[in-house]
N, C-alpha and C positions, 0 to 999 in steps of 0.2 A: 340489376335491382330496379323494379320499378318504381316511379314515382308521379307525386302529379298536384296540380297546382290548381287551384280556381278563387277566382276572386273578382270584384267589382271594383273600381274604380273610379273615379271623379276628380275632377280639379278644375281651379276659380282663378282667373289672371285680368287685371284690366287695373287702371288709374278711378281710386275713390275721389279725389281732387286733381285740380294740375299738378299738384306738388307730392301726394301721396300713391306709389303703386304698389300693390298688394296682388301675392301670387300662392295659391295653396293647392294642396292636393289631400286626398282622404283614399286610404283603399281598405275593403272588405274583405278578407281572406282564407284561405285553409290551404298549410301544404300537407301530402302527407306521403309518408315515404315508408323501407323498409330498415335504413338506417343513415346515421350524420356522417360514414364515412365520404371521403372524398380522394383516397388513394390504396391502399389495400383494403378492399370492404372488408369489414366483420360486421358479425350478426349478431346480438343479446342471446340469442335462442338458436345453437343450430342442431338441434334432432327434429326428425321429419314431422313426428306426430304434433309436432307445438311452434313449426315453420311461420304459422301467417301471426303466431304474437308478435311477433317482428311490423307487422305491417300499422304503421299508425299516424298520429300528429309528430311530424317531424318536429325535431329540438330546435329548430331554428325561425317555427311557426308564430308569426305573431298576427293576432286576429284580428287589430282595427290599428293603422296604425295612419297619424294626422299628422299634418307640417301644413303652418299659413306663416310667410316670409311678407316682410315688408320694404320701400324704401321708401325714406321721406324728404326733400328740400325741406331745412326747417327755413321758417318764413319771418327770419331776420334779416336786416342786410339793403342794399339799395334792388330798388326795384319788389321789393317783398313787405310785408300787410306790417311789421313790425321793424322800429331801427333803421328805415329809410333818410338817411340824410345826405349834406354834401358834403358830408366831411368824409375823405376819400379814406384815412386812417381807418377811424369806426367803422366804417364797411368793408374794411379789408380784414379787421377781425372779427366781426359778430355775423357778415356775410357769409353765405357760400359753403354753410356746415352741413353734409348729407349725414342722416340717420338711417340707421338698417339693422334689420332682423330677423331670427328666425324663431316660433312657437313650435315646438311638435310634443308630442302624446304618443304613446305606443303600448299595446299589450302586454303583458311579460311573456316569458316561454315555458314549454312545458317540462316536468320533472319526471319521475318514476320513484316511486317507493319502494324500496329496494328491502332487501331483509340478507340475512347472513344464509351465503349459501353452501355451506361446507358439510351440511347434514342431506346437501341434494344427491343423486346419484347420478348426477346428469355432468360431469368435467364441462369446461367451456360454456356453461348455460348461466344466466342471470337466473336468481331469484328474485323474487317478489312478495312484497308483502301479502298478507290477508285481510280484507276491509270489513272491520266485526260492527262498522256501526256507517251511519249515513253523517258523508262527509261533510265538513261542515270548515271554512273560510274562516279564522278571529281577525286577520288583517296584523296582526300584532309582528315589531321587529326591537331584537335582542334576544337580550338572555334570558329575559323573565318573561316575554310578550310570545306566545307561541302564534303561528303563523296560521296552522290549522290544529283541530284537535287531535295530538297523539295516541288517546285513547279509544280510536275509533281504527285502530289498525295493532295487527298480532303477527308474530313470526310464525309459518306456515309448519303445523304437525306433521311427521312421516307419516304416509297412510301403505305399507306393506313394501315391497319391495322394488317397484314402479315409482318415475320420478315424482313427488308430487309438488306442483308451483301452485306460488300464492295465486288468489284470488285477482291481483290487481294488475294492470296491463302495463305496455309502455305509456310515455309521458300522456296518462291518463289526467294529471291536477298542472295546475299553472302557478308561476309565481307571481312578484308585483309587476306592476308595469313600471316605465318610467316619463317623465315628464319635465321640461325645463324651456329658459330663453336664452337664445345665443343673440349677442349684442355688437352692435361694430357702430362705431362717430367716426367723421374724414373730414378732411378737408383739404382743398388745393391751393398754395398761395403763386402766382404769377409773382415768381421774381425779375425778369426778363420778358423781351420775348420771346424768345427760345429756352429758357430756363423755367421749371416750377420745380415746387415742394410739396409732397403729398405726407400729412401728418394722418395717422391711424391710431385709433387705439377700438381693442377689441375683447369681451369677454365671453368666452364660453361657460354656459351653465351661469347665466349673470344672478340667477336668485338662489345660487349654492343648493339646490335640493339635490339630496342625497337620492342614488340610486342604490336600492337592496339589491344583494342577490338572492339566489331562490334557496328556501331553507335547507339545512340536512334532511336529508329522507330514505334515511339506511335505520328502520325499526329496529337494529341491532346496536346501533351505533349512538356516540354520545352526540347531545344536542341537538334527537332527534326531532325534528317538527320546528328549529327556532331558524330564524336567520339570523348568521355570523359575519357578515360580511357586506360591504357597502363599496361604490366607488362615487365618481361625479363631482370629485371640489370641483370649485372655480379656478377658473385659471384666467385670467389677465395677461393681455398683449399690448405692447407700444413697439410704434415704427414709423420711421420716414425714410420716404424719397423721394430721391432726386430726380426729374427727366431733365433730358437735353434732347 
């Protein structure tokens, strides 16, 4: 099965201060394939006359996707612009705390709208919906908040005795993207001198935004057009150790 990738890429690394380094990357993309298999292929559509529907924006494609990571010495502590004293205590604990992080942003991936296909005469074949109106984004997530307009899509009429498939292609619509900060504080105490303690604490997703998944989109099916589904808590890390 063929496939094939293209895309642009970019990325930013260097020290904003002596104390702050910041390293990011951006890439522009499109993959696009004949399907998301990755070990017995199968194909949505396998009769000859309707082979290259197959061929499309792979389910795994996402079209702008950013990450800008940081580290920082925070500038408490002896030797640093804040909390410089000789009291060796207070520098051993308001010293020497590194902060780090990662921002990223990403596309969401593409869906298919799907319709019931049991009135198809085609065994093995995906159906698809029929698109009766111009499509239109609401952005909305639940039960009440539709994602796009479901009235702008109908389950495909038999037209004689030949299979006939909806209107609408593979993952032709996109769902949300997702976006969040991953968070990490450290620090290392010299207990010795061959002995330290490295304290961690870390959160992923540190401003709890929810990640949707991509709505139902079987025009047959219930809850068509809403998103049902979310993942992305926060989750919270602590940890020390020991070297020797």
């Amino acid at each position: 099965m063929s496939s094939n990738y293209h895309g642009l890429q970019s990325s930013l690394r260097g020290n904003v201060t002596k104390d702050l380094f910041v390293q990011g990357a951006y890439t522009w993309s499109k993959a696009i394939n004949m399907t998301d298999d990755d070990g017995w292929v199968s194909v949505n559509w396998n009769w000859d006359p309707v082979i290259r529907r197959n061929r499309a924006t792979a389910g795994y494609d996402r079209t702008q996707v950013f990450q800008m990571g940081f580290l920082y010495q925070l500038p408490f502590g002896k030797g640093k612009a804040f909390g410089d004293t000789a009291n060796k205590v207070v520098n051993t604990v308001i010293g020497g705390w590194q902060a780090g992080g990662i921002y990223y942003a990403f596309s969401g991936t593409p869906f298919t709208v799907t319709a019931d296909g049991t009135r198809l005469a085609a065994p093995g074949n995906l159906q698809t919906a029929d698109q009766v109106g111009d499509f239109k984004y609401l952005y909305g997530k639940g039960t009440n908040t539709p994602y796009f307009a479901a009235s702008n899509f109908a389950t495909p009429t038999p037209a004689g005795s030949a299979p006939r498939f909806g209107t609408t292609g593979r993952n032709r619509f996109r769902g949300p993207g997702r976006a969040g900060v991953d968070f990490n504080l450290l620090k290392t105490f010299d207990l010795t001198e061959k002995i330290n303690l490295q304290f961690r604490a870390e959160a992923q997703n540190l401003t709890n935004t929810p990640w949707f998944g991509n709505p139902s989109a079987n025009v047959d099916g219930g809850n068509f057009g809403l998103i049902t589904s979310a993942s992305g808590e926060r989750q919270l890390r602590f940890g020390v150790r020991v070297g020797f």
